[in-house]
C-alpha positions in Angstrom: 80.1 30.1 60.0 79.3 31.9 63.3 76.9 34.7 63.3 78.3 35.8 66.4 80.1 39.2 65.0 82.8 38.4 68.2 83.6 35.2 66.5 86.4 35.5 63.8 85.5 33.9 60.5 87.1 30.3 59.6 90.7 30.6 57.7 90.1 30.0 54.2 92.9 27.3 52.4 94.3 30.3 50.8 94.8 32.1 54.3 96.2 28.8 55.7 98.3 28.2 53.0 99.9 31.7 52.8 100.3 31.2 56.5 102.2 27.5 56.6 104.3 28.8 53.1 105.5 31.9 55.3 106.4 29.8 58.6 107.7 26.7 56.4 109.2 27.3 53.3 107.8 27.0 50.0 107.3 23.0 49.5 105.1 20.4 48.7 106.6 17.1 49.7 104.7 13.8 48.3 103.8 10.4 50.0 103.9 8.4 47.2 104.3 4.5 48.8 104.8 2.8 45.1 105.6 -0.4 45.0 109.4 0.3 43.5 110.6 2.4 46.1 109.3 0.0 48.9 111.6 -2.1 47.0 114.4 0.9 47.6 113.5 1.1 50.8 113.9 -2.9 51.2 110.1 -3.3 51.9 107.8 -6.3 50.9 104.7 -4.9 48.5 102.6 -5.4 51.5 99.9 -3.7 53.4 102.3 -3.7 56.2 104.8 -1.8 54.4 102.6 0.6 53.1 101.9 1.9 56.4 105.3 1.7 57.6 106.4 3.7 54.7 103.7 6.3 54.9 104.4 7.0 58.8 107.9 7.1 58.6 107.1 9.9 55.9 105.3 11.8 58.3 107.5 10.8 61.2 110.4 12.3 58.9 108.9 15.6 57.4 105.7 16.1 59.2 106.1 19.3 61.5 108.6 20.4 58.8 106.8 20.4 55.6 103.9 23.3 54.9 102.1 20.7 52.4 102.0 16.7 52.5 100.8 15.4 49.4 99.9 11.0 49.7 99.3 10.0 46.2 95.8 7.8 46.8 96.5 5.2 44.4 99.2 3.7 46.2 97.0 3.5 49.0 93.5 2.4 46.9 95.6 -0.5 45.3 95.4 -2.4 48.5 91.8 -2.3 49.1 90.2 -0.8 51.9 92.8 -1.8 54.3 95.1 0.8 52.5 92.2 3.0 52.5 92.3 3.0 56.3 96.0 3.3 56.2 95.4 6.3 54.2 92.9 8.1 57.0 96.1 7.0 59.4 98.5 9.0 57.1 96.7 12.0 56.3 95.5 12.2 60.6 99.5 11.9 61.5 100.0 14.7 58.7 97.7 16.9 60.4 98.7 16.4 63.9 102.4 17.5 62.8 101.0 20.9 61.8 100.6 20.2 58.0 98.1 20.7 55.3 97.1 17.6 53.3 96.8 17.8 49.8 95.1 14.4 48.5 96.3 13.6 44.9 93.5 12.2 43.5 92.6 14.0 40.2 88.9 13.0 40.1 86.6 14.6 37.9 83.1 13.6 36.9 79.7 15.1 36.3 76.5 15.7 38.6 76.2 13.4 41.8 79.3 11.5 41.5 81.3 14.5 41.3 79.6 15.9 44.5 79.9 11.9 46.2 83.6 12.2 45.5 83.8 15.9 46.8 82.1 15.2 50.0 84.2 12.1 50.6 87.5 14.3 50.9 86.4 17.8 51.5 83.4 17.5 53.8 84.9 17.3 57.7 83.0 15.1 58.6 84.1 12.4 56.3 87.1 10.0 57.3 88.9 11.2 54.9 88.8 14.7 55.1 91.6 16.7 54.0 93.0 20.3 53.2 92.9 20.0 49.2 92.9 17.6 46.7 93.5 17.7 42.4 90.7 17.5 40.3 90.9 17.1 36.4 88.8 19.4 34.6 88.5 17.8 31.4 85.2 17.0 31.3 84.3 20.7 31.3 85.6 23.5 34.3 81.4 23.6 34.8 81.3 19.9 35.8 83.5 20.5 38.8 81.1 23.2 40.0 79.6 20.5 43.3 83.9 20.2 44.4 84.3 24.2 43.8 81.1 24.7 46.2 82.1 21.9 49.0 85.5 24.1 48.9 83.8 27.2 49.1 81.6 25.8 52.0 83.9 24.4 54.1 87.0 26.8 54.3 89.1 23.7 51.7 90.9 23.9 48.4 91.1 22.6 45.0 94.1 22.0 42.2 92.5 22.0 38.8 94.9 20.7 36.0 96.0 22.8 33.7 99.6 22.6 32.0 100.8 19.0 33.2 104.2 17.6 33.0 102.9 14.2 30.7 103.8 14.2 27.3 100.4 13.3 26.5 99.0 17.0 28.0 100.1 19.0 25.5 97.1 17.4 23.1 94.2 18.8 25.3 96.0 21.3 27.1 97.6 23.3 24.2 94.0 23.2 22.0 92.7 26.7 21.1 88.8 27.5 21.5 87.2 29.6 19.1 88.1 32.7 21.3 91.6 31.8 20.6 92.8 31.0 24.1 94.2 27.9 24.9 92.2 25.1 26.9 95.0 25.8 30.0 94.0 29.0 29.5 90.6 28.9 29.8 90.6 26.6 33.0 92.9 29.1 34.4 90.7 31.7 33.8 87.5 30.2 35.0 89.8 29.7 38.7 90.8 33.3 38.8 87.1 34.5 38.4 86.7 31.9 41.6 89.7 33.8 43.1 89.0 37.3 42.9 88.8 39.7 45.9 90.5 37.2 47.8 93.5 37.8 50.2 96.7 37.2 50.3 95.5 34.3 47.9 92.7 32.4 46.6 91.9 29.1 47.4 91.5 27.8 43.5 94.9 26.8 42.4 96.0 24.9 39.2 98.7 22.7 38.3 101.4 23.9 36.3 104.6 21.6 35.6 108.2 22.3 35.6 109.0 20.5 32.8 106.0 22.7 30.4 109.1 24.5 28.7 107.0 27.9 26.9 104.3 28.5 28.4 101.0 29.0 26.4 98.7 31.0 29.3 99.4 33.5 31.3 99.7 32.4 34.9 100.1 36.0 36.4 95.8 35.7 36.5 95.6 33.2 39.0 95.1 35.1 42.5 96.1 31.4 43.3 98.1 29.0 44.5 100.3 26.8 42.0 100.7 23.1 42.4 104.1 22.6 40.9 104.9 18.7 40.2 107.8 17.7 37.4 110.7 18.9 39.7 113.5 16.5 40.7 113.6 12.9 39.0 111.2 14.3 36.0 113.9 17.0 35.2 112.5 20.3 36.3 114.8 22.7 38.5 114.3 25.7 40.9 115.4 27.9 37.6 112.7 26.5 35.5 110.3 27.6 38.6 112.0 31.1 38.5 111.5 31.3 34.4 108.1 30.0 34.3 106.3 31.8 37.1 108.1 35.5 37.4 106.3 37.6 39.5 104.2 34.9 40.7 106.7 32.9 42.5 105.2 33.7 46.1 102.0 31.8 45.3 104.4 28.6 43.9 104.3 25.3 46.1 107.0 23.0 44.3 105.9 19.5 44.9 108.6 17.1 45.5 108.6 13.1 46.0 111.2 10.9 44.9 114.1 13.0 45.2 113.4 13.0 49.0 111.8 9.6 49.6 114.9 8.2 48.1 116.7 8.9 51.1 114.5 6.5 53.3 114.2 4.7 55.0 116.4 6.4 57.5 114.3 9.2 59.1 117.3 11.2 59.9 118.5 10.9 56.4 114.7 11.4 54.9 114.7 14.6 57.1 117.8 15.7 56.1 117.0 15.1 52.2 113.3 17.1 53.2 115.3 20.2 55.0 117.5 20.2 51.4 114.7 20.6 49.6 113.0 23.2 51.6 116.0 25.2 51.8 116.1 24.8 47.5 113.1 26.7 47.4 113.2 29.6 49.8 114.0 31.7 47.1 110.0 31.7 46.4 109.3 33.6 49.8 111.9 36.3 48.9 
């Protein structure tokens, strides 16, 4: 940051995000090249079509979506080669006005927590990008080196919290000997993170659609909400509206098949994009 008291500070992700949510509409649309809708989209499972998928993506919904979210494993499962195709993507992204958020739920301890922190969050790595999902299941604390790469750099994080697997319910739902859940508690830990900030912090969580009663209160957050589950996995603008309440300003539905579908037709792609967009700008009311 400048010392220069002319200089205006750097946007935080929070700012940013507030910013592109207001100008764009309220959505998170997904990259997510997998080898069954290449099929779909009457590709070969080949590094080739990775990339042609990916840009057509961004070609499609790029200066139109607020938040472009590539799913890394479909990239990382062709090597280094997909890696790069990945770096392509998440550049094109940019360049159309979006913020990239990297689905890559890591989550470790000590060094290799701050390795995989500085390989997406520090600028001055190739694959530097707006956001990305961390897990926080092997403690909120052992995230700490990703929350302070964030912090320094003006990025964001998504922390798990109340997923849309069956499976999450397990960990998720447990109750510590305070009595809150374990959502609760990584929700929590995010809003102390949060606090002061405005319009919104720049420590969000992920909260599915599909979670049916909720067991935390998400009003805490001062935080963005990472909303996957909507679409193919059954969740609908009014599960959004009975989940969140008062809180549906800071929601970022994330949608991927039930646009990518559409390809590989730009036009079409763009048209299924603007749909969903238009589904959501209920959230900005």
């Amino acid at each position: 940051m400048s010392s220069d008291p002319g200089t205006a500070a750097p946007a935080s992700f929070g700012q940013r995000l507030s910013t592109a949510l207001d100008r764009r509409g309220s959505l998170c649309l997904g990259i997510d090249p997998h080898a069954q809708l290449l099929e779909q989209w009457g590709m070969a499972d080949d590094l080739a079509s990775l990339e042609r998928f990916a840009l057509t993506c961004v070609e499609a919904f790029g200066d139109l979506a607020p938040v472009i979210k590539p799913q890394s494993a479909f990239f990382e499962r062709f090597g280094s080669r997909g890696i790069a195709v990945l770096e392509r993507t998440v550049a094109a992204a940019r360049a159309a006005g979006a913020l990239v958020l990297l689905d890559v739920k890591r989550g470790d301890i000590g060094s290799t927590m701050a390795a995989y922190a500085q390989a997406y969050l520090d600028p001055s790595s190739d694959l530097a990008v707006d956001a990305i999902t961390l897990s926080p299941y092997l403690g909120v604390g052992s995230l700490e080196p990703a929350f302070e790469l964030a912090a320094r750099h003006q990025a964001g994080v998504f922390v798990l919290s109340l997923t849309s697997n069956k499976e999450g319910p397990q960990v998720q739902h447990a109750r510590l000997a305070d009595g809150r859940t374990v959502a609760q508690s990584v929700i929590d830990e995010l809003a102390s993170r949060n606090a002061g900030a405005e319009p919104l912090g720049s420590f969000g969580v992920v909260v599915g659609a599909t979670i049916g009663d909720s067991v935390a209160q998400l009003g805490r957050l001062n935080g963005p909400y990472l909303v996957p589950g909507i679409g193919a996995q059954g969740g609908t603008a009014a599960d959004v509206r009975r989940i969140f309440g008062a809180s549906l300003r800071a929601v970022l539905p994330s949608v991927s098949r039930e646009v990518l579908r559409a390809g590989p037709d730009v036009p079409a792609l763009r048209a299924a994009a603007e749909q969903a967009v238009e589904d959501f700008l209920f959230l900005r009311g």
